[in-house]
N, C-alpha and C positions, 0 to 999 in steps of 0.2 A: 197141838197147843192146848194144853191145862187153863184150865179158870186162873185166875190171876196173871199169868202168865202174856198179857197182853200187853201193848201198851195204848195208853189212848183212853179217857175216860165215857166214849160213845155219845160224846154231845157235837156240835158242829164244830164246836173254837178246841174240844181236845177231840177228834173223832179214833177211832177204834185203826190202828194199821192191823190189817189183817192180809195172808195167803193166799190164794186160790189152794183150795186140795192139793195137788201136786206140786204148790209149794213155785210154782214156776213166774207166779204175777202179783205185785202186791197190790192192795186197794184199800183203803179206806171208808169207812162205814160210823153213821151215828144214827141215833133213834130221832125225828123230827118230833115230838109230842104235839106241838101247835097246829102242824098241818093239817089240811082239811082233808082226807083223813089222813088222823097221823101216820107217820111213815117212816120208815128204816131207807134211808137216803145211803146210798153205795155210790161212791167216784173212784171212777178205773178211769187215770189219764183225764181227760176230759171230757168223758163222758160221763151225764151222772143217772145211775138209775133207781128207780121208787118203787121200793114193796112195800106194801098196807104193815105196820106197826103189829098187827095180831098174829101176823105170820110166823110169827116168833114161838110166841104161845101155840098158838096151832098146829105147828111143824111137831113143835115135844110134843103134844098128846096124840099126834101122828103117831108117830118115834115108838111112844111107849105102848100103845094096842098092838104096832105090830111086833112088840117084843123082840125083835131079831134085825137086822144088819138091811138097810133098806139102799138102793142104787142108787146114785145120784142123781146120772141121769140127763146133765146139765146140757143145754143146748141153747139155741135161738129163738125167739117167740118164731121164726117162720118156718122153720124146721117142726117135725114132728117128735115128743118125747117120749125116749124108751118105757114101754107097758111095764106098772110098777114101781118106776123110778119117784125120788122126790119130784124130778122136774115138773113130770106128770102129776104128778097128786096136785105142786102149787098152780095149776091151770083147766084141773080136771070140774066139771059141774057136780062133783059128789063132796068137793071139801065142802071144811065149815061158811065159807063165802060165795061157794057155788060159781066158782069161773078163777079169773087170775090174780094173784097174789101182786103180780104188776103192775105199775100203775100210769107207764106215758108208751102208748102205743108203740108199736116199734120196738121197743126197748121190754118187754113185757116179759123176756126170756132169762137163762141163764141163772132162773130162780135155785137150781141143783146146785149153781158155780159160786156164788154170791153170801146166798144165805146160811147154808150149813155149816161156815166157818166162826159165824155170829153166833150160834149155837153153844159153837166148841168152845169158844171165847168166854160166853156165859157161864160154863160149869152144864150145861142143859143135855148136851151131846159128844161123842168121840166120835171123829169124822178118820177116814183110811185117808194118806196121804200117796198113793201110789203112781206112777206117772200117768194111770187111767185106769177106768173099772172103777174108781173109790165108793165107797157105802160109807153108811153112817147108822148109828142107831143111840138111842136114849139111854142116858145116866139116871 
């Protein structure tokens, strides 16, 4: 999915329809700016999950040091994530926030599944759409 090519203007009343990578689940996503801290609000079904608003930003300058096609990686906060993967980097104590990009316990995972489509959406990143394995890396 190309920039422009979304529908949804990423607020709460128009939010962002978005994929999963494989293209197999759709969800919903908008940027919260008010929240304490602000947050990229994801509803799959009804479930709603909260990554910190910078993760956005953060992810691309991610993206772009490692120059090359990075693993998604996506999984559970209770699971462990694949070494390398984004999943790992948004939970890892070396990012820019030093722990998890998640924000309601429980729920703190899936940051590989979730957020890279938000990306793709922006113009920021080309994410692989493949039934599994997908990477992603910086535009």
């Amino acid at each position: 999915m190309a920039a422009g090519n979304v529908n949804g203007a990423g607020t709460r009343d128009d939010p962002w329809v978005l994929t999963t990578p494989p293209g197999k689940s759709e969800y919903t996503a908008y940027k919260d700016e008010a929240a304490d801290p602000p947050a990229l609000v994801v509803n799959v079904g009804t479930t709603e999950l909260r990554y910190q608003l910078g993760a956005i930003d953060d992810l691309h300058s991610m993206l772009k040091e490692a120059g090359d096609w990075v693993p998604l990686g996506g999984t559970d906060e209770q699971k462990p994530a694949p070494e390398g993967s984004v999943e790992a980097w948004g939970r890892s104590p070396d990012n820019p926030i030093r722990g998890w990009y998640g924000l309601k316990k429980g729920l703190r995972g899936r940051f590989g599944v979730y957020v890279p489509p938000v990306l793709e959406a922006l113009g920021l990143a080309e994410v692989e759409h493949g039934a599994r394995n997908n990477r992603m890396r910086a535009i």
